[in-house]
C-alpha positions as CSV (number, residue, x, y, z in Angstrom):
1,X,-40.3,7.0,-20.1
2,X,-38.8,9.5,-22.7
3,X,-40.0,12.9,-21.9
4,X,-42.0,13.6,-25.3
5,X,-43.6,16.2,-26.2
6,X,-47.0,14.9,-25.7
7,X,-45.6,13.7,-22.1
8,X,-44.1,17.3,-21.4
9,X,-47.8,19.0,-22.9
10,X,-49.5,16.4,-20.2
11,X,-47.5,17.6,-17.1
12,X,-47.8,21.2,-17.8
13,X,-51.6,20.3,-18.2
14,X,-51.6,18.3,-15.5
15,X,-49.8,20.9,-12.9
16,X,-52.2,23.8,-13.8
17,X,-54.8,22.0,-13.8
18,X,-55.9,23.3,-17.3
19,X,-58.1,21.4,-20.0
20,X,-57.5,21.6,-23.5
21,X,-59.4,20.8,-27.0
22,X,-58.5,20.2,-30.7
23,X,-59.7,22.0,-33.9
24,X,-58.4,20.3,-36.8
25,X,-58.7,20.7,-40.6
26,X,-55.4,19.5,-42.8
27,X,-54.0,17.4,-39.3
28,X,-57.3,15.1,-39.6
29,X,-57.3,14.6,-35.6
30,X,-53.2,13.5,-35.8
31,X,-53.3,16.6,-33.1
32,X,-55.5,14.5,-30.9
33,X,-54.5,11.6,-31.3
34,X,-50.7,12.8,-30.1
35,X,-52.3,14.3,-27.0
36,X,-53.9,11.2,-26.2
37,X,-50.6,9.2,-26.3
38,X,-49.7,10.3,-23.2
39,X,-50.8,7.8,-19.7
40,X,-53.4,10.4,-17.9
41,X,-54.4,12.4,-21.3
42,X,-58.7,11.9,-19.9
43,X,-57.4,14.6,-17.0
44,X,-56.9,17.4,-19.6
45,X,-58.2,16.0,-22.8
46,X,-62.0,16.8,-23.7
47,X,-62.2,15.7,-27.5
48,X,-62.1,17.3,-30.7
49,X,-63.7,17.8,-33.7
50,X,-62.2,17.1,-37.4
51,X,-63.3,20.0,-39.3
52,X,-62.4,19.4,-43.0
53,X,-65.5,20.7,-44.9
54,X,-66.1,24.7,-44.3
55,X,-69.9,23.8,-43.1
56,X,-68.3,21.4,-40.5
57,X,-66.3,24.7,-39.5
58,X,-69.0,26.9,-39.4
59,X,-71.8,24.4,-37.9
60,X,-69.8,22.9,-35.1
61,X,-66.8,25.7,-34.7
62,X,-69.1,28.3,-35.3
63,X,-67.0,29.8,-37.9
64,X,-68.6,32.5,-40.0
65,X,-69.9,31.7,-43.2
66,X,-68.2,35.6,-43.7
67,X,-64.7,34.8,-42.4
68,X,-64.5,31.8,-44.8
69,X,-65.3,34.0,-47.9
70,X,-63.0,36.9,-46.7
71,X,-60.1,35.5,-45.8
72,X,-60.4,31.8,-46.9
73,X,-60.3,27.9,-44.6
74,X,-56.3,28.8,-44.5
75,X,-56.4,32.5,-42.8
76,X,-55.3,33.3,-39.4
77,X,-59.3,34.8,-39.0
78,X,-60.2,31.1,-39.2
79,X,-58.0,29.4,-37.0
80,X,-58.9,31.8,-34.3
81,X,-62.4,31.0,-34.8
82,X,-62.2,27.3,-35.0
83,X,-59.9,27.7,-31.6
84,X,-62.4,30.1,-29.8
85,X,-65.7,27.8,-31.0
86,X,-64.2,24.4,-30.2
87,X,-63.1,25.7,-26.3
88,X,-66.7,26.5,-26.1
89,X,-68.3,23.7,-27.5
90,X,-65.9,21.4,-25.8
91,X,-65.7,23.2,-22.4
92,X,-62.1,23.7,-21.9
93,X,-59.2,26.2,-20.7
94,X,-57.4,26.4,-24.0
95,X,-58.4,25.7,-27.8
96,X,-56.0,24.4,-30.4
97,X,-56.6,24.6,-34.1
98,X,-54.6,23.9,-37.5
99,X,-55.9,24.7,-41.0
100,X,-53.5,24.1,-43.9
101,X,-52.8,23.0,-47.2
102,X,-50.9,19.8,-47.1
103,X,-51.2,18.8,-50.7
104,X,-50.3,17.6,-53.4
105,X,-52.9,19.6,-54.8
106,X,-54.7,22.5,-53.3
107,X,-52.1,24.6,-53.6
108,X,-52.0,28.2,-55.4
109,X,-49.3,30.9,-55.8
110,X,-51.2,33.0,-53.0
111,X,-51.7,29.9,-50.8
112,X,-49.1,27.0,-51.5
113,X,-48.5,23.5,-50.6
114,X,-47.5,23.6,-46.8
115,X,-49.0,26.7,-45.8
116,X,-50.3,26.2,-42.4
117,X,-52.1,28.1,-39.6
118,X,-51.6,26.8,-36.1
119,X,-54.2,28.9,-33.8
120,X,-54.6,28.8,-30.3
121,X,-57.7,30.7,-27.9
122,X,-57.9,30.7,-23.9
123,X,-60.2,33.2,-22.2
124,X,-57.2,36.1,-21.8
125,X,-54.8,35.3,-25.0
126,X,-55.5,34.4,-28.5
127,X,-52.7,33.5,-30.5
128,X,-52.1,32.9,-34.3
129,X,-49.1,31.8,-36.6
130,X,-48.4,31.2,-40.1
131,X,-45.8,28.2,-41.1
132,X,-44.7,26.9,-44.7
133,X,-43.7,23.2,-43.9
134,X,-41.8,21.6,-46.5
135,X,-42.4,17.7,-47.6
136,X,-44.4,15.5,-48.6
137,X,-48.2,14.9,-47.5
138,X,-47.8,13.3,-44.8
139,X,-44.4,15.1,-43.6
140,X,-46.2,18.2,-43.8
141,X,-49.1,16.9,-41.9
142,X,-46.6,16.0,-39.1
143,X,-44.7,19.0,-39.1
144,X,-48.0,20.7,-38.4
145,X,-48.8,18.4,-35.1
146,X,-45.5,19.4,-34.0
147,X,-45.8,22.7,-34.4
148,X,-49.0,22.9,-32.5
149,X,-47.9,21.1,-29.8
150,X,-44.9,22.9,-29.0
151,X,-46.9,26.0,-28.8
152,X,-49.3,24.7,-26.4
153,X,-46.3,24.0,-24.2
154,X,-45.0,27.1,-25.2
155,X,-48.0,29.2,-24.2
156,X,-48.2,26.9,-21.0
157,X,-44.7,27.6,-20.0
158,X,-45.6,31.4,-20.2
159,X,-48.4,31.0,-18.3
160,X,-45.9,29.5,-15.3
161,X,-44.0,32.0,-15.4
162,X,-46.4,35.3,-15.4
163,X,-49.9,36.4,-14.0
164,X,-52.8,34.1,-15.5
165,X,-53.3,34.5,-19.0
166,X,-56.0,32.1,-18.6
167,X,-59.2,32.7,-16.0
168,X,-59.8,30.2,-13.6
């Protein structure tokens, strides 16, 4: 089998025994579904939730109403939140989340096309970046699942490597 990223985001999973959740906004569960291509994802996998619409966000990621008018859906403030309310809603070690703007329209001079937010929330480490993927739609949607991917195993690979960022 061809060591994918999905595959290599499974094993580290898999070998510290760590469960993980999905947040997503502009990836409309792409983020998920990658996860779940993997044999074995229902060890580590717990769900997600599709969070498009800001009341979504702030109902079921318990994203404040405030955070949204402060900072906006596409803010590193958000992706934390949506991160930190989806691992405890869903239950798990770690939280991913993504929040973009993957166009064609949407866009504005202080927020354009293929801005992204990829965040990430277990109980010791939070963890937020900005990215401006080029592309079309659906390129930049991609780029975006990615992105957050590699920085799960990123994170996880860490996390092998120093005192427990996460408690057990």
């Amino acid at each position: 089998m061809i060591d994918t990223k999905e595959i290599q985001l499974g094993r580290l999973l898999s070998e510290s025994g760590l469960t993980i959740s999905v947040a997503e906004s502009f990836t409309g569960g792409m983020i998920g579904h990658v996860i779940t291509n993997a044999p074995g994802s229902s060890r580590y996998f717990q769900g997600g939730v599709i969070a498009y619409a800001d009341e979504v966000k702030m109902e079921l990621l318990g994203v404040s109403e405030q955070t949204l008018i402060d900072h906006g859906a596409v803010s590193k403030e958000t992706v934390l939140e949506m991160a930190r309310g989806v691992r405890a809603a869903l239950n798990t070690d770690i939280g991913i989340s993504s929040s973009g703007i993957a166009g064609p329209d949407g866009g504005s001079v202080e927020k354009p096309i293929g801005l992204a937010w990829i965040g990430l929330s277990a109980s010791k480490k939070e963890y937020a970046e900005q990215f401006l993927f080029p592309g079309d739609r659906l390129q930049i949607k991609e780029q975006g699942v990615q992105t957050a991917i590699q920085r799960v195993i990123d994170f996880l690979a860490k996390l092998s490597q120093s005192e427990s960022l996460i408690e057990t």
